[in-house]
PAVO-710100 format. One record per residue: z, y, x of N, C-alpha, C in turn; residue in three letters. Coordinates in steps of 0.05 Angstrom, whole numbers, plus 5000, padded with zeros to 4 digits. Example, Ala and Ser with C-alpha at 12.3 -4.5 7.8 and 13.67 -1.06 7.14 Angstrom:
! residues 2
PT  n.Z  n.Y  n.X ca.Z ca.Y ca.X  c.Z  c.Y  c.X residuo
PT 5156 4886 5264 5156 4910 5246 5156 4934 5264     ALA
PT 5142 4955 5257 5143 4979 5273 5157 5001 5258     SER
//
This chain:
! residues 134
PT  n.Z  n.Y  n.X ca.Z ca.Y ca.X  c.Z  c.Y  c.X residuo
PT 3457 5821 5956 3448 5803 5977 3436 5819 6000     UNK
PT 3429 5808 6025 3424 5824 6034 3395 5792 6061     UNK
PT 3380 5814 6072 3362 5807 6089 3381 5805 6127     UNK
PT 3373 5787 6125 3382 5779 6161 3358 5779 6180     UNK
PT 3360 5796 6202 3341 5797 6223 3355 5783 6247     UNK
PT 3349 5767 6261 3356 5759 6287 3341 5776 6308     UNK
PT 3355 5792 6323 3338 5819 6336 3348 5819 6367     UNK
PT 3327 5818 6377 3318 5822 6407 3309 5845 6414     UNK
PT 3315 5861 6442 3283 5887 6442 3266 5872 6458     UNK
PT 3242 5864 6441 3224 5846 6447 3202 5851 6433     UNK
PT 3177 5840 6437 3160 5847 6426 3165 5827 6390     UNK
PT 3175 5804 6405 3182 5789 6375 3209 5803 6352     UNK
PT 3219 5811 6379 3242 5818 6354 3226 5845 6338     UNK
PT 3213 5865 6351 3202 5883 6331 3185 5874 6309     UNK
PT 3172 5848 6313 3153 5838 6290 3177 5832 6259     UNK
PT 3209 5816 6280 3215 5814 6257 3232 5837 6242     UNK
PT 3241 5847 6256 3253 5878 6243 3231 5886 6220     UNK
PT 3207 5885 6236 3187 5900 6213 3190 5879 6176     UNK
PT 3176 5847 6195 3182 5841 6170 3208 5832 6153     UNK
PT 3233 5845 6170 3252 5839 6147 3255 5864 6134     UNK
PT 3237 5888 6145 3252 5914 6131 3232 5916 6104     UNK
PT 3206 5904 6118 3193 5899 6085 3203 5879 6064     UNK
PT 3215 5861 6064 3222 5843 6052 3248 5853 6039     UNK
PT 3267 5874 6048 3281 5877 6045 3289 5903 6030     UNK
PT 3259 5921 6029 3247 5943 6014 3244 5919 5990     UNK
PT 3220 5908 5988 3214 5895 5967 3228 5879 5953     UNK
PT 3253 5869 5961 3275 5847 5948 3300 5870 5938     UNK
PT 3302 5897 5945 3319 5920 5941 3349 5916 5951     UNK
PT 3345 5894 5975 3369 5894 5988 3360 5909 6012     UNK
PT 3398 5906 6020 3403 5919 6051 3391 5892 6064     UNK
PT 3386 5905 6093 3376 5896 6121 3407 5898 6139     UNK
PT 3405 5880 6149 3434 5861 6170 3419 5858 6191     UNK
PT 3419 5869 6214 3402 5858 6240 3428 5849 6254     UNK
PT 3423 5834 6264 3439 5804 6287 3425 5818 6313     UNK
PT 3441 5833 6328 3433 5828 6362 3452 5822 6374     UNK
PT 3452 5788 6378 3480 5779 6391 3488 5770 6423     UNK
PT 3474 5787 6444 3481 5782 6468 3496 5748 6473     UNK
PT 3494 5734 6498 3507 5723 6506 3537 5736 6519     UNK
PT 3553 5723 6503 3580 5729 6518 3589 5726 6542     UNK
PT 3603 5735 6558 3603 5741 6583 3592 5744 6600     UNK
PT 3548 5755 6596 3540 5757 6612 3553 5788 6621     UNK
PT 3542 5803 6643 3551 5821 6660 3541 5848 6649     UNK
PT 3512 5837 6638 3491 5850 6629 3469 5838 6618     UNK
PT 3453 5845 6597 3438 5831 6582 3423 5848 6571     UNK
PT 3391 5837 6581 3369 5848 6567 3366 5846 6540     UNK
PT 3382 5824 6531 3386 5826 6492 3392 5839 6477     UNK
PT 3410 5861 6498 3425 5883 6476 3410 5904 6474     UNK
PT 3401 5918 6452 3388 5937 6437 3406 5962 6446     UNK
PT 3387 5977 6461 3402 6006 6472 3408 6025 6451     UNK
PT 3424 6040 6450 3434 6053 6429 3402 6077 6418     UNK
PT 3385 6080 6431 3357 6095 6429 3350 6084 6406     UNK
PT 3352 6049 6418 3324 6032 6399 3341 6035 6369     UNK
PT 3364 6028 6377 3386 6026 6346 3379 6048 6332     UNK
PT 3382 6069 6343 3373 6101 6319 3342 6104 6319     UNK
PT 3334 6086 6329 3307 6088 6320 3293 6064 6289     UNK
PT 3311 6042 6292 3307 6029 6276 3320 6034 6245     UNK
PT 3348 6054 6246 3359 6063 6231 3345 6080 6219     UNK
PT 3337 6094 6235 3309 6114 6219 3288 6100 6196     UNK
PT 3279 6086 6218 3253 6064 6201 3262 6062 6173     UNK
PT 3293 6042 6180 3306 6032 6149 3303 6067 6134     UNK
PT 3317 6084 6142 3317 6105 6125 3298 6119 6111     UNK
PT 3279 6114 6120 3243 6131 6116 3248 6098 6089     UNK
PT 3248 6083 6095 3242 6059 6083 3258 6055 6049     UNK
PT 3278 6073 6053 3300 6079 6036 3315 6044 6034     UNK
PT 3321 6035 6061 3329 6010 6057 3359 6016 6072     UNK
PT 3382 6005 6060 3412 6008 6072 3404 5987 6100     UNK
PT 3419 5994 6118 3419 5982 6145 3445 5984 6155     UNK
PT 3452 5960 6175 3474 5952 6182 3458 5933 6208     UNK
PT 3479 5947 6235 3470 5934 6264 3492 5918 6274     UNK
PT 3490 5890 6282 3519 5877 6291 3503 5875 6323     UNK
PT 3523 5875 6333 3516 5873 6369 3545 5857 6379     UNK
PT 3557 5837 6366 3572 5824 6368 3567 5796 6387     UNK
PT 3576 5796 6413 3561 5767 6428 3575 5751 6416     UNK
PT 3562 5725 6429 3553 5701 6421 3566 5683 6443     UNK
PT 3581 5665 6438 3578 5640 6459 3563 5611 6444     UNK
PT 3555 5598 6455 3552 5574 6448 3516 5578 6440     UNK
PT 3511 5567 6419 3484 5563 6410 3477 5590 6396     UNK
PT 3457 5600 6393 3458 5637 6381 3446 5622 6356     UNK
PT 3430 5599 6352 3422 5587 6326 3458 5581 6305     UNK
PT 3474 5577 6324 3503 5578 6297 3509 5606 6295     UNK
PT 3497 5630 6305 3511 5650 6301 3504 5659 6280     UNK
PT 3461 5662 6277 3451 5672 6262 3456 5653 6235     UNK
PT 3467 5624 6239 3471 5614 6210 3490 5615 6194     UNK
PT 3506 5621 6215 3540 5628 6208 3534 5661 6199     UNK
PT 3532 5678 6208 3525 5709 6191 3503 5708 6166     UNK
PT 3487 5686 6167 3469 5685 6138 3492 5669 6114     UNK
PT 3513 5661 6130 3525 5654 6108 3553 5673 6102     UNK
PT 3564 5675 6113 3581 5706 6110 3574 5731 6100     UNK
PT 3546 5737 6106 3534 5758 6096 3522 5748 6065     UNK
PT 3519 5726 6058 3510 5721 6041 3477 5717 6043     UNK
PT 3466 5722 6064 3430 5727 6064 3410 5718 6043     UNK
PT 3392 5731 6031 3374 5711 6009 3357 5700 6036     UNK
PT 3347 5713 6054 3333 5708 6076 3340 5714 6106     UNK
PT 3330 5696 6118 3327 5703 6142 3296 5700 6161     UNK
PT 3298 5722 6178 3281 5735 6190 3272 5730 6231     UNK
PT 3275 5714 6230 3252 5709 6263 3235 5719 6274     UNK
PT 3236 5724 6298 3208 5734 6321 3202 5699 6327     UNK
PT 3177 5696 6334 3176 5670 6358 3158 5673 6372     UNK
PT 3166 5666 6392 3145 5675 6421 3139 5648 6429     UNK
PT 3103 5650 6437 3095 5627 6441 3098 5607 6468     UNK
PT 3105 5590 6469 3118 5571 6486 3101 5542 6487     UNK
PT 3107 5531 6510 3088 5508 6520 3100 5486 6502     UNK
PT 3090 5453 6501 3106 5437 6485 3127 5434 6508     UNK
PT 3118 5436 6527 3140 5417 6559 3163 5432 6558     UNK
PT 3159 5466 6558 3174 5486 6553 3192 5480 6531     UNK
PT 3180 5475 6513 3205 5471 6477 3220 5448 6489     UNK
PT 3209 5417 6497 3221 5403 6505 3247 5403 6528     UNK
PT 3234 5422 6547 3258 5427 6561 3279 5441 6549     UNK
PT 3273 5462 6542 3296 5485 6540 3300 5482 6506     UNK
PT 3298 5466 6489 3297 5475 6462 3294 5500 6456     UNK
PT 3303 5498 6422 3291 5528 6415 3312 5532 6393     UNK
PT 3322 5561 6393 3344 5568 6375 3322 5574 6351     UNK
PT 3296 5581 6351 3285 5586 6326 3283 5558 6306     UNK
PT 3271 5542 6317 3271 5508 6310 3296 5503 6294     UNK
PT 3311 5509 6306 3349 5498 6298 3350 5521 6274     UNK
PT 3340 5544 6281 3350 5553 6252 3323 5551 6225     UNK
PT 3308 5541 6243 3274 5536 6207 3299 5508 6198     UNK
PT 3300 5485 6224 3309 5464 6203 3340 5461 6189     UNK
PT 3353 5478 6205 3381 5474 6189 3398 5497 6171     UNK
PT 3373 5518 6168 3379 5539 6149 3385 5524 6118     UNK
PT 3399 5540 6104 3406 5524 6079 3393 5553 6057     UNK
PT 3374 5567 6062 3363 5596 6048 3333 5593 6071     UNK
PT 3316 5607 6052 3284 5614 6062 3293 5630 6094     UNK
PT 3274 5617 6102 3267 5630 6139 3235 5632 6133     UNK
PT 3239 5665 6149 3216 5666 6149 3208 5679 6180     UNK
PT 3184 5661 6190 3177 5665 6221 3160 5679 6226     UNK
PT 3163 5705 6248 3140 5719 6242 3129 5719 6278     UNK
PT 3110 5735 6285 3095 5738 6318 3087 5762 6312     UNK
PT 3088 5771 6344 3074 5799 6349 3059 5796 6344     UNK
PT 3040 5812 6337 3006 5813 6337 3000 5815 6370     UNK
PT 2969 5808 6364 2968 5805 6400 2964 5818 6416     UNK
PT 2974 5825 6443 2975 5846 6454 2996 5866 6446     UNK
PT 3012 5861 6433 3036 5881 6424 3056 5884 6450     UNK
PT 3061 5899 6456 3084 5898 6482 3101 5922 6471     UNK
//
């Protein structure tokens, strides 16, 4: 089996890298990070520079945890992408950043984290930067 990260370079996505690489030390599976750009933007702050990627590969390795990076975009809702790879990959878990947001905010723009706590069919687990993390 293996651990799913939904991964941003963000302050949230590092919370959850961290906690899926522990979870994923402690459960003695591989780690699957999801960084799935929107498709056909031009350019996208979502995608994980090839720096951060060998840096996170490291982490897993100090960690003695197998790692695997998808950077495959996304059209449509990024909440079917990460549910659709927790189920192809098989995931025992999946792994979230969430960044804090107004109610008016959730209301307007929904939230791909929301869509995947309620329609995951396997444990989600949501994690936050600590404060002041940048």
């Amino acid at each position: 089996m293996t651990v799913l990260v939904g991964f941003v370079p963000t302050p949230e996505g590092e919370a959850a890298f961290a906690a899926g690489l522990t979870e994923a030390r402690l459960r003695g599976e591989d780690l699957l990070v999801l960084n799935s750009p929107r498709g056909g933007a031009p350019v996208s702050a979502d995608v994980a520079p090839p720096e951060l990627v060998d840096r996170l590969s490291g982490e897993a390795q100090a960690a003695g945890v197998g790692l695997r990076v998808e950077q495959s975009p996304h059209s449509g809702d990024l909440a079917d992408t990460v549910l659709r790879a927790a189920e192809e990959h098989d995931a025992s878990l999946i792994v979230i950043g969430l960044r804090r947001r107004s109610p008016v905010g959730k209301l307007l723009l929904g939230s791909s984290a929301q869509r995947i706590l309620l329609d995951a069919d396997r444990p989600v687990l949501s994690v936050k930067p600590r404060p002041g993390a940048s």
